[in-house]
C-alpha positions in Angstrom: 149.6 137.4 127.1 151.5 137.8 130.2 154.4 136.5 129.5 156.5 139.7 131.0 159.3 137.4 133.3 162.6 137.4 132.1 163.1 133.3 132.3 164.6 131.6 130.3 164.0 127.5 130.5 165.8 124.6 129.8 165.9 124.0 125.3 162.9 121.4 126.2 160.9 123.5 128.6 161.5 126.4 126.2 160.1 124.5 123.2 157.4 122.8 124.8 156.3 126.2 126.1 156.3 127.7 122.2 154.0 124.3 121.0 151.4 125.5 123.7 151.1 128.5 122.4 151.5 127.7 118.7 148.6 125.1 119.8 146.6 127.8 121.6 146.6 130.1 118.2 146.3 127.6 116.1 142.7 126.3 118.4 141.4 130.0 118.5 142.1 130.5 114.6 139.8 127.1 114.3 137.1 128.3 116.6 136.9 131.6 114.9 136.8 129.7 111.0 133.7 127.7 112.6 131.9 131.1 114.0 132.4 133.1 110.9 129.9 132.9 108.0 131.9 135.1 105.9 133.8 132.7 103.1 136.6 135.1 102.2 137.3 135.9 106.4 137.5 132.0 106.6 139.9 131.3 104.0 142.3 135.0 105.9 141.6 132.3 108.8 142.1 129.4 107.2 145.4 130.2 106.1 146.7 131.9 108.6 145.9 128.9 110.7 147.6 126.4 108.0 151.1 128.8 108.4 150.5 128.2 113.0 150.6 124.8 112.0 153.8 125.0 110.2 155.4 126.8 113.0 153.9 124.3 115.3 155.7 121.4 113.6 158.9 123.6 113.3 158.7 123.5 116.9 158.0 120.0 117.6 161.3 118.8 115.1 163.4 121.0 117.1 161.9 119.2 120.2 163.0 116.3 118.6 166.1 117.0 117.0 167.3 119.7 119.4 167.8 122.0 116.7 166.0 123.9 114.5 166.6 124.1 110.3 165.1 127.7 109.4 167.8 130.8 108.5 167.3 134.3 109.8 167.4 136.6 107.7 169.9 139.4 108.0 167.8 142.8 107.9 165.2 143.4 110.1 161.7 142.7 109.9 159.6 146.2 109.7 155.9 145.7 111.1 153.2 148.4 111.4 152.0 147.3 115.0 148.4 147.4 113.5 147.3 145.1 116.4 147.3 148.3 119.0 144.8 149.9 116.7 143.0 147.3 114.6 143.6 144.2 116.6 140.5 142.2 117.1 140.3 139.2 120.3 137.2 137.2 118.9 135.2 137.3 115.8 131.5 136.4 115.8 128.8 135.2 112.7 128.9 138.0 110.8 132.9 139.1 110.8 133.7 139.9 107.2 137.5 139.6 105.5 138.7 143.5 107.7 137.6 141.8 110.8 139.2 138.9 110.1 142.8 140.2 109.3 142.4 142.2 112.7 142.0 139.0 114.5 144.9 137.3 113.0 146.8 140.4 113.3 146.5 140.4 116.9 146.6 136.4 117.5 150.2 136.8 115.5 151.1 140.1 117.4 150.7 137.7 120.4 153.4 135.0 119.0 155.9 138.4 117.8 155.5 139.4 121.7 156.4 135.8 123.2 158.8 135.0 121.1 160.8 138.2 121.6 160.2 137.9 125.6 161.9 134.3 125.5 164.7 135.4 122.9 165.4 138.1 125.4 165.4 136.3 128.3 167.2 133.4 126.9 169.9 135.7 125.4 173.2 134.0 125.1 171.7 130.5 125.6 171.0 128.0 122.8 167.0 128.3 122.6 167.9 132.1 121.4 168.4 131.6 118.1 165.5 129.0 118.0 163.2 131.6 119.4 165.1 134.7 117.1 164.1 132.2 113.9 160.8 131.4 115.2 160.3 134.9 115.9 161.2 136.1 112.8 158.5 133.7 111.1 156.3 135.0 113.5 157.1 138.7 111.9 157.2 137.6 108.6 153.4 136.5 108.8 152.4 139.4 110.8 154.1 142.0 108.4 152.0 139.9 105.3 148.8 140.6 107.0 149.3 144.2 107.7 150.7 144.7 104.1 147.2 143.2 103.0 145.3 145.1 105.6 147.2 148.0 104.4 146.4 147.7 100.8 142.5 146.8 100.9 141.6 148.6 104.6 143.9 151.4 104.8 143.4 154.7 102.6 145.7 157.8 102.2 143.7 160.9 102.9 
């Protein structure tokens, strides 16, 4: 992703920075759904693109309003980090529903990673939180997809 600087931008700059890349996801989720023949991997990529979109416009009322309405939660989010071994960048024709849960495993792995970069880099300053709520979105959809990669992909031995 390369997003490794610790900087931390003014609340507009910030936000405008997060609709980018919620775009970006939300336009590779779309080209893969158009690739993929597979009906059960387009409806993982369907709705995982339908859930970028509501982060997206989360994002674009806190542009607006210069706040954002979400709650954190107050435990942390556990997440298996499945995109380091399962992670998938493009699909092609013939992905199936595994291959498509790896690709939006690591599309969201992506978000987790920028929005933690610009939390930490903006600690202190009001974007934080927005970028700590996002974020925590951002974990909560990656920890659903690796709980359902888990349970159909995953076997004990």
């Amino acid at each position: 992703m390369g997003e490794k600087a610790a900087t931390c931008y003014t609340l507009e700059a910030a936000l405008e920075k997060a609709i980018d890349l919620e775009t970006s996801i939300f336009r590779q989720f779309l080209r893969s759904i158009r690739v993929v023949r597979h009906n059960g991997a387009r409806e993982i990529l369907t709705d995982a693109a339908r859930e970028e979109l509501g982060h997206k416009q989360q994002l674009e009322l806190a542009l607006l309003e210069g706040e954002i309405a979400t709650e954190m939660p107050d435990r942390s989010i556990p997440i298996m980090d499945l995109d380091h071994r399962i992670g998938l960048e493009t699909l092609d024709a013939s992905a199936d529903q595994r291959a498509a849960l790896a690709h939006a495993i690591h599309l969201i792995s992506t978000s987790v990673q920028f929005y933690r970069v610009m939390n930490e880099a903006c600690t202190g300053a009001p974007m934080a939180t927005i970028f700590k709520q996002i974020g925590n979105e951002q974990l909560k959809h990656l920890q659903r997809l690796e709980d359902s990669y888990e349970e159909h992909y995953l076997t004990e031995n």
